[in-house]
KEPA-184793 format. One line per field, with one value per residue (C-alpha): residue number from 1; residue in one letter; x negated, y negated, z. Coordinates in pm, 1 decimal, m for minus. Layout:
<sites>
nr (NUM:...);
rest (a:...);
x (X:...);
y (Y:...);
z (Z:...);
</sites>
This chain:
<sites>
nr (1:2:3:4:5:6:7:8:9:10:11:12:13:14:15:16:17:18:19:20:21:22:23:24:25:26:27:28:29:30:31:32:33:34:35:36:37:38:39:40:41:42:43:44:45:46:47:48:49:50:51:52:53:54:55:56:57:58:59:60:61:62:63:64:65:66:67:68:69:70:71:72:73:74:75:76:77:78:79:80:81:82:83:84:85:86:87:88:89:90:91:92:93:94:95:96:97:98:99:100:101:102:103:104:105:106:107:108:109:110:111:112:113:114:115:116:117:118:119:120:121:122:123:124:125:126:127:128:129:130:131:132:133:134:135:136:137:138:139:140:141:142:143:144:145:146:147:148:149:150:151:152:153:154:155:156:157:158:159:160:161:162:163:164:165:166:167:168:169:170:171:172:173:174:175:176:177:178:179:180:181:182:183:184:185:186:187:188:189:190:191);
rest (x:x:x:x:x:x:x:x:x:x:x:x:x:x:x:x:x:x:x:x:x:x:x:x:x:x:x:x:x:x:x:x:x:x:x:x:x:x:x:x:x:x:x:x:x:x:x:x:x:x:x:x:x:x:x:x:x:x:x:x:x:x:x:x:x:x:x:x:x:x:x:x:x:x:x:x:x:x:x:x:x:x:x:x:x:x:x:x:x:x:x:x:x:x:x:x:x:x:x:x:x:x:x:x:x:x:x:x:x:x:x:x:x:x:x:x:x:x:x:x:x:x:x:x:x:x:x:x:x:x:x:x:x:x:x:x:x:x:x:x:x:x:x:x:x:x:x:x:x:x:x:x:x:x:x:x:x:x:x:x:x:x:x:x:x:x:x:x:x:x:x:x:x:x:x:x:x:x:x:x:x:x:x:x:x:x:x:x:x:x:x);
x (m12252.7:m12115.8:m12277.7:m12108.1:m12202.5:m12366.0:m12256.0:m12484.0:m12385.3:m12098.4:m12205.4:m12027.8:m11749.8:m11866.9:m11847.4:m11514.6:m11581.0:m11322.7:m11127.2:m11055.7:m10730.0:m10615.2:m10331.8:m10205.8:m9961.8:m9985.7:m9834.0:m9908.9:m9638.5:m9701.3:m9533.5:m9295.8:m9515.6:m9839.6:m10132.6:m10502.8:m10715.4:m10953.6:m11234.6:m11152.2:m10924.8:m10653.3:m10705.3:m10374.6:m10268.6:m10143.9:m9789.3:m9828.6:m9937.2:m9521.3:m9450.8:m9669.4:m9549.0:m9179.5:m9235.1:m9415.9:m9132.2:m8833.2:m9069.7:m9021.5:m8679.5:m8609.8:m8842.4:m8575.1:m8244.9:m8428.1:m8492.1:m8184.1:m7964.8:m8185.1:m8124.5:m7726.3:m7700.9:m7920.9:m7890.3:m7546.0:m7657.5:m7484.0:m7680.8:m7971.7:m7829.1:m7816.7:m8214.4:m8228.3:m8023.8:m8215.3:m8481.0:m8317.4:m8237.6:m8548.3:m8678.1:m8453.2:m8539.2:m8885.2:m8827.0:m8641.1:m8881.9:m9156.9:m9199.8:m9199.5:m9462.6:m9711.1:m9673.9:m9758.6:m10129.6:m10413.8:m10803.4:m11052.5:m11379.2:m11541.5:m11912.5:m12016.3:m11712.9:m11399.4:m11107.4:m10782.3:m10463.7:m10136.2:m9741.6:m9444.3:m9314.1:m9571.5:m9854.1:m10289.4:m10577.2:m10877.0:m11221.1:m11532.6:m11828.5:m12039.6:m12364.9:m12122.7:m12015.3:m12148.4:m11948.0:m11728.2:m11511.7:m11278.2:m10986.9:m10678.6:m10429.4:m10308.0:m10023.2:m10246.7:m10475.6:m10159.9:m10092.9:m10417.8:m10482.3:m10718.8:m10770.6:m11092.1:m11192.1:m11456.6:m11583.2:m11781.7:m11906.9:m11577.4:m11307.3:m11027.0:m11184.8:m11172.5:m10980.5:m10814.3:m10711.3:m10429.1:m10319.6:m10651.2:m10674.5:m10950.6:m11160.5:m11129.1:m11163.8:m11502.1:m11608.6:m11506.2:m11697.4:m11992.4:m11993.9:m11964.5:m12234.0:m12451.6:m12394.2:m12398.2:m12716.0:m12849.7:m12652.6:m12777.9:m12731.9:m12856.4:m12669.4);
y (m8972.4:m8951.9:m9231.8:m9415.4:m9332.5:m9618.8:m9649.8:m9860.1:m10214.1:m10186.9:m10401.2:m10692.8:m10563.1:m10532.6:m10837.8:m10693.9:m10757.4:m11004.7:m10791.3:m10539.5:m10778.0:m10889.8:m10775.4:m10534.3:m10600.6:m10917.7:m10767.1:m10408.4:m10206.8:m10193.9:m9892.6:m10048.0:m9921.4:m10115.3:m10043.2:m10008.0:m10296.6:m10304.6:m10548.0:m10636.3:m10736.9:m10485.9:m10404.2:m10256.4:m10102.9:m10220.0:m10193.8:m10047.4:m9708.4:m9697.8:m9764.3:m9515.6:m9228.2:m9319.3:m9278.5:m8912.3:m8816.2:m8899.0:m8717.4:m8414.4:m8502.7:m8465.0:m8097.4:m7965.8:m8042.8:m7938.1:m7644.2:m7567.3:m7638.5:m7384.9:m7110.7:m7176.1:m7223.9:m6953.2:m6686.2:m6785.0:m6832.4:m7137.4:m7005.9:m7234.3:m7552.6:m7463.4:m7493.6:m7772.5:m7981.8:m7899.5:m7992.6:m8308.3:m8432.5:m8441.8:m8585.9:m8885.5:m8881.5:m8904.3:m9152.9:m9380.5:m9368.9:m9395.5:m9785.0:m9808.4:m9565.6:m9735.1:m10071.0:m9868.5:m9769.7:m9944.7:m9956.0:m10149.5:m10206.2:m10208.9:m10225.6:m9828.2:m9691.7:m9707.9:m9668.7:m9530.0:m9534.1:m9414.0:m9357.9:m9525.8:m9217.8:m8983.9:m9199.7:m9075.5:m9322.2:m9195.2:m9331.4:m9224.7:m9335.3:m9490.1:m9233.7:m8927.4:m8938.4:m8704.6:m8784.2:m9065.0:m9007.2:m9153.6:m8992.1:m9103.7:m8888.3:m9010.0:m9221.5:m9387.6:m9470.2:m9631.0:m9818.8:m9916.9:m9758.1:m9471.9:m9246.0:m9323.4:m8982.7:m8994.1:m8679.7:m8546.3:m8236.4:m8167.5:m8096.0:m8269.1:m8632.1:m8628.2:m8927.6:m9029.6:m9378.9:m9337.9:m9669.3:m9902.9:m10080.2:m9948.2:m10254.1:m10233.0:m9873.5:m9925.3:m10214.0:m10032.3:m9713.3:m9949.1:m10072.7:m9721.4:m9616.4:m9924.0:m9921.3:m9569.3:m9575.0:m9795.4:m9593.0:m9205.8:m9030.7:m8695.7:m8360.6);
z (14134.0:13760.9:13514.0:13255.7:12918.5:12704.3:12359.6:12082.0:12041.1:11757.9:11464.7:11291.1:11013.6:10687.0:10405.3:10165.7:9834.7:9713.8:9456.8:9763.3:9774.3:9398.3:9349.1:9675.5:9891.7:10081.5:10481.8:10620.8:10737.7:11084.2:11322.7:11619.3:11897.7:11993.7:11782.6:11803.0:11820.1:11534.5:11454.6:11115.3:10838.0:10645.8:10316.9:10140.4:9771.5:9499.4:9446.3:9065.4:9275.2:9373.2:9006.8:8913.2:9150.0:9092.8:8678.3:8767.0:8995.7:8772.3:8492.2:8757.4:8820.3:8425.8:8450.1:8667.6:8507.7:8219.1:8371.6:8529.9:8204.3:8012.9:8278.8:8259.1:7928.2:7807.7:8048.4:8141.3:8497.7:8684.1:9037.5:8886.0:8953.7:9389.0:9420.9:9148.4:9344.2:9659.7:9494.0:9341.3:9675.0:9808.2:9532.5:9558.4:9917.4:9862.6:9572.9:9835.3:10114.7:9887.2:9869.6:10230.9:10262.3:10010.3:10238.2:10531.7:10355.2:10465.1:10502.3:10722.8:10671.4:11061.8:11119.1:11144.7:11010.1:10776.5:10879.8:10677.1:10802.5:10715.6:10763.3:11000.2:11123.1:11167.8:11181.3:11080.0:11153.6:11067.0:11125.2:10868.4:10969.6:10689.6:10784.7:10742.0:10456.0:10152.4:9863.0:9781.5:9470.5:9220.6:9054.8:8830.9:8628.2:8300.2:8448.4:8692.8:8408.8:8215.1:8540.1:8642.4:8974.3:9142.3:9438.4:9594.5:9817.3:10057.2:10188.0:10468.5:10669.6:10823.9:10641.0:10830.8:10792.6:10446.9:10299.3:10034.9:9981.2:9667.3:9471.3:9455.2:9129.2:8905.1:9003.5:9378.7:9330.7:9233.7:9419.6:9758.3:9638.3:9551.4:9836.0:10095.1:9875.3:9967.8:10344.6:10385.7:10221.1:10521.8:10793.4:10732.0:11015.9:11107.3:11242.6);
</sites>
């Protein structure tokens, strides 16, 4: 006769430090179909990450025509402007979509894991558990650091759970990494 298997008690969600929420949006994006059911409370971005990524993409909007008009003008080659404005358009696709996608962003902090989440479409929920994890890292380029947010990365063993949570302010970029650091430092786990 098969058994069940018995799983450890699943502990209470983590305390979020307060500035996890300054500032991000205030309702996550969720998909049409039914969702998990998590134990815990939604963390989301702030919306300066959009501002941010739209400023970088018209920069690389700008790159192109730039491009392209030096290849006609200079080498007298009007071809250039066919995969510049294949590129252009989904560019401006991306650029439209792109607000909708930052509200759809979101983190939880559960009891042995974190869990990221992502996309309306073509929807990724990953879980990390807290013991897992090996590094936990924070990045910004120059525009982030004019706009005041981060990518916090959080790696492990495997190389498909790493996760990368873009947009955090720099505070709640550090006060989430602060805080993975403490409780993973409680939750080691071995192979």
């Amino acid at each position: 006769m098969p058994t069940e298997p018995t799983f450890p008690e699943s502990r209470e969600p983590i305390a979020s430090p307060a500035t996890l929420d300054e500032g991000t949006y205030t309702e996550l994006r969720e998909p049409r179909g039914p969702g998990l059911a998590l134990d815990g409370a939604w963390h989301q971005i702030s919306p300066k990450y959009v501002v941010s990524q739209v400023v970088q993409e018209i920069l690389a909007l700008a790159l192109v025509v730039a491009a392209a008009l030096v290849v006609t003008l200079v080498f007298d080659q009007t071809w250039a402007w066919i995969p510049a404005g294949i590129i252009l358009v989904f560019q401006v696709g991306g650029l439209i979509i792109l607000p909708r996608q930052a509200k759809a962003l979101g983190y939880m902090l559960r009891g042995d894991d974190i869990v990221f989440r992502k996309g309306i479409l073509w929807q990724r929920m990953v879980a990390v558990p807290y013991g897992r994890m090996q590094l936990i890292d924070i990045t910004h380029g120059p525009l982030d650091r004019v706009f005041g947010v981060a990518k916090l990365k959080m790696v492990t063993a495997a190389a498909s759970t790493g996760v990368e949570i873009p947009g955090l302010s720099q505070s709640a970029a550090e006060a989430l990494r602060d805080t993975l650091i403490e409780v993973a430092e409680t939750r080691r786990t071995g192979l």
